[in-house]
C-alpha positions as CSV (number, residue, x, y, z in Angstrom):
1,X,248.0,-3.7,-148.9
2,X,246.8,-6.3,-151.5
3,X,244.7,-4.5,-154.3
4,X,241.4,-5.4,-154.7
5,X,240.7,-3.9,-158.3
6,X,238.3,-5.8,-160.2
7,X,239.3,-6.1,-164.1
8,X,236.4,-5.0,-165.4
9,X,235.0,-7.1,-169.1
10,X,237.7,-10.0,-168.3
11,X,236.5,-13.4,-167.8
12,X,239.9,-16.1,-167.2
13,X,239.7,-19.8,-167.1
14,X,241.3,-22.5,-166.0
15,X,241.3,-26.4,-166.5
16,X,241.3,-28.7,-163.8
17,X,240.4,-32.4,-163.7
18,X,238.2,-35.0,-161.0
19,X,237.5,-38.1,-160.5
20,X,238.5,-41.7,-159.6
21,X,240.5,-44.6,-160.1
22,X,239.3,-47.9,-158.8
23,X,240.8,-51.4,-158.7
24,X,239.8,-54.7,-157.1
25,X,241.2,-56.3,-154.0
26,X,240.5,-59.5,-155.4
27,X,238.9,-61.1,-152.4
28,X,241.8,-59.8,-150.3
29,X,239.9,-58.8,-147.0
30,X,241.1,-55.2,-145.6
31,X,240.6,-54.8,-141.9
32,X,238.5,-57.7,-141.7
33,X,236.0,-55.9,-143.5
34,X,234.1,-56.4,-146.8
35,X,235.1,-53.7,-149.0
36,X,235.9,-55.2,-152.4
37,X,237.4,-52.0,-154.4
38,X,240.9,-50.1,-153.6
39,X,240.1,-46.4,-154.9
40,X,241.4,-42.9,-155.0
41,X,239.0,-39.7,-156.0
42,X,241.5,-36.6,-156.8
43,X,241.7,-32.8,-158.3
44,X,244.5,-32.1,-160.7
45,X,245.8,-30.2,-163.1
46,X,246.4,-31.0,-166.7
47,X,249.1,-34.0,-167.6
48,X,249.4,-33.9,-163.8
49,X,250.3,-30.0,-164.0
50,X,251.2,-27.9,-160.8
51,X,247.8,-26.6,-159.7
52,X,249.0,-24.8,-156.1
53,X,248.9,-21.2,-157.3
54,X,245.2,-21.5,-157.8
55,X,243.8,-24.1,-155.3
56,X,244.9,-23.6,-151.3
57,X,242.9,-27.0,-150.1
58,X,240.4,-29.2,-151.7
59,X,237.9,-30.8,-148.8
60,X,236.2,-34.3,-149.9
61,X,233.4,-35.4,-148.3
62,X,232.8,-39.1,-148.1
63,X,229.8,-41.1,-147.2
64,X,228.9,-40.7,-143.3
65,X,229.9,-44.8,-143.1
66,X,233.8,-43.9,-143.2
67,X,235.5,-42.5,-140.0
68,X,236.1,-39.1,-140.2
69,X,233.8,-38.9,-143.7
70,X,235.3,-34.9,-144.6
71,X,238.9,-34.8,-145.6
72,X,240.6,-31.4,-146.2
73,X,243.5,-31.7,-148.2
74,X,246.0,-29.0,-148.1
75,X,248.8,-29.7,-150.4
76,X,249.5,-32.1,-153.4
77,X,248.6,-34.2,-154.6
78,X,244.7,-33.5,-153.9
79,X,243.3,-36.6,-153.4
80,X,242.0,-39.3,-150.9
81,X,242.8,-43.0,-151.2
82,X,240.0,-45.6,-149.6
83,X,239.0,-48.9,-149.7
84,X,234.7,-49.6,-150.0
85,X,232.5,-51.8,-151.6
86,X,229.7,-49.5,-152.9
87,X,229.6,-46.3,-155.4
88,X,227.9,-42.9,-154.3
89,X,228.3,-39.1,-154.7
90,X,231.2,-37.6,-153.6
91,X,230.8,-33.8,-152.5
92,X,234.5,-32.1,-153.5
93,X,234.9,-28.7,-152.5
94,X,237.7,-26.5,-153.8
95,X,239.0,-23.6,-152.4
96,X,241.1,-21.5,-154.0
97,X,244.2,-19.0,-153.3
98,X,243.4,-16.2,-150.9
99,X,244.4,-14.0,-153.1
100,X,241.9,-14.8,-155.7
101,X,238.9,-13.0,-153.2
102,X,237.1,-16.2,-154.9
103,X,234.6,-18.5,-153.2
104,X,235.0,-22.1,-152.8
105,X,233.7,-24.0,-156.0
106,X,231.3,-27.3,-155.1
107,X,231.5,-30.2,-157.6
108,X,229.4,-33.5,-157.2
109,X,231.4,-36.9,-158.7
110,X,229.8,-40.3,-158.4
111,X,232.1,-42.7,-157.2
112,X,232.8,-45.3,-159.8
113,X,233.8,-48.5,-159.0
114,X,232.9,-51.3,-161.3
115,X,233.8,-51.2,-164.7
116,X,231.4,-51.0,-168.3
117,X,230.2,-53.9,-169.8
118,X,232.9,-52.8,-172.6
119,X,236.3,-51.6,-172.5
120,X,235.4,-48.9,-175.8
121,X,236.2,-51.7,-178.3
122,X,233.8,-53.9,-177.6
123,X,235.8,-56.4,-175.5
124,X,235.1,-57.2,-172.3
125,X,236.8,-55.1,-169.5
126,X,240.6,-56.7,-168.7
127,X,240.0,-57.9,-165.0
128,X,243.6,-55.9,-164.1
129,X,242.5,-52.9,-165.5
130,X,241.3,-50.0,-163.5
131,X,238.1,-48.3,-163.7
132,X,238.4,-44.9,-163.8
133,X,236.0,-42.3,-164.0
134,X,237.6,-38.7,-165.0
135,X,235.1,-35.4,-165.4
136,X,236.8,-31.8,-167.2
137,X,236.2,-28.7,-165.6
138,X,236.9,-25.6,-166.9
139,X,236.6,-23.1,-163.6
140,X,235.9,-19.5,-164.9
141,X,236.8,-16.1,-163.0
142,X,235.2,-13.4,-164.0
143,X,236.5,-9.9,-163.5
144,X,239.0,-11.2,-161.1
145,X,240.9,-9.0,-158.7
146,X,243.9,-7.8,-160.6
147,X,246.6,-9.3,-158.4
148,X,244.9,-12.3,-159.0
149,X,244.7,-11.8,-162.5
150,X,248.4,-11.0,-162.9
151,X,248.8,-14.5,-161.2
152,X,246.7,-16.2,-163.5
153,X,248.7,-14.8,-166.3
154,X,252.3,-15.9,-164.6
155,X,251.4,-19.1,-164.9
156,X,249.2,-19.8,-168.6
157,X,250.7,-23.0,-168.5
158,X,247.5,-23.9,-167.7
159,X,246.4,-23.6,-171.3
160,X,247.6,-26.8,-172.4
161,X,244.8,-28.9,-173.6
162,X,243.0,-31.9,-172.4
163,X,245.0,-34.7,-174.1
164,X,242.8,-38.1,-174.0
165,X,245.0,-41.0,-172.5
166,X,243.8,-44.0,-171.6
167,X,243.6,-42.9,-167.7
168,X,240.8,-40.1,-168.8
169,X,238.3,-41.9,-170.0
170,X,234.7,-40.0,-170.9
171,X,232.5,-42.6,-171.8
172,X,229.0,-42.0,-173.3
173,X,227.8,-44.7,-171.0
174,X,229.0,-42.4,-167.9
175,X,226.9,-39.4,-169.5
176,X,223.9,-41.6,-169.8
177,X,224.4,-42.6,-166.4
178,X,224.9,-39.3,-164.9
179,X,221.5,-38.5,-167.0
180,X,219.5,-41.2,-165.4
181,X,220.5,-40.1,-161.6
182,X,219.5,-36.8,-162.9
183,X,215.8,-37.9,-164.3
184,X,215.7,-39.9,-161.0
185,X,216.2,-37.1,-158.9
186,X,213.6,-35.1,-160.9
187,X,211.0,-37.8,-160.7
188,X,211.3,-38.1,-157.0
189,X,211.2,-34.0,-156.5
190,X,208.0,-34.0,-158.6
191,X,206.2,-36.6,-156.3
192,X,207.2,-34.2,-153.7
193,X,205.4,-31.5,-155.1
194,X,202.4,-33.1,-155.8
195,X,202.7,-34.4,-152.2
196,X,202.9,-31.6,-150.7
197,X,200.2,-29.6,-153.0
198,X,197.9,-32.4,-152.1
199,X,198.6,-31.6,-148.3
200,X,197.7,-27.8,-148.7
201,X,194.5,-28.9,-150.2
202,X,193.2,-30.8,-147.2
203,X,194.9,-28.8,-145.0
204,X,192.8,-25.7,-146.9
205,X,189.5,-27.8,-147.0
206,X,189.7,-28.5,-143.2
207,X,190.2,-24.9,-142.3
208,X,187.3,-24.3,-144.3
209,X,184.6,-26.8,-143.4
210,X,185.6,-25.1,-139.4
């Protein structure tokens, strides 16, 4: 019988990195369609490392446009290859061993497809290059079940650190991005709000003038 003993006062992490690589078709027509972009959105390891002791599937979910928009992905490499034409969220859900008792960890990744006005140096982006978008996660256990833990510590490999190569890029531009979508979001919740505030009002000022 597996144990299920919690180690108490022990928090483990691990790195893991997601995103996407993009490249253009170049006019190319695929299917007859208008997509524009080759691109593939994955979950990896470090330098590529051997993530399958910690994570049993990854499930993408797509835009509803694509057939068959949720992708489970059960074994290596984790990742989905598509052609498109536009950029949106990607909802990436990783689930991890059974043994860990752990539940499935949600991450959000905005599709990227064209490139920055610059390439970093302040030249403009090589038309063969591919635009990649890469985000670093460290996933954190906390006071994980001790079989669990002793697999975590079998395999500290995982340690290495995040070396930056030219297929990782973390651009500030990305960030300010990201923050944008995020004040955007905000802005339209708040009109909500006061939408809805406003409705209880008249609804309240009905009920009373009855």
């Amino acid at each position: 019988m597996t144990s299920i003993k919690r180690m108490k006062g022990i928090s483990v992490s691990r790195p893991i990195i997601y995103g996407n690589s993009a490249t253009p078709l170049h006019g190319k027509k695929v299917n007859d369609s208008d997509h524009t972009h080759r691109w593939t959105i994955s979950v990896r390891g470090i330098n590529n490392e051997d993530i399958t002791y910690l994570i049993r599937k990854v499930a993408f979910k797509l835009h509803d446009t694509y057939e068959n928009p949720n992708r489970v992905i059960e074994k290596p490499p984790f990742e989905v290859t598509e052609t498109g034409w536009g950029e949106f969220d990607i909802i990436i859900k990783i689930h991890f061993n059974p043994i860990s008792g752990e539940k499935p960890l949600t991450l959000y990744h905005h599709l990227k497809l064209h490139p920055y006005e610059e390439d970093g140096l302040g030249n403009p982006w090589p038309k063969q290059k591919p635009v990649t978008s890469y985000n670093y996660e460290e996933v954190v256990f906390n006071e994980p079940i001790d079989a669990f833990y002793n697999l975590l510590q079998e395999n500290t490999a995982s340690n290495i650190p995040l070396k930056k190569t030219p297929n990782h890029q973390f651009s500030l531009q990305a960030e300010q991005e990201e923050v944008e979508r995020l004040e955007k979001a905000l802005k339209t919740t708040n009109q909500e709000v006061v939408r809805h505030r406003e409705k209880i009002k008249r609804l309240e000022a009905e009920l009373a003038a009855k």
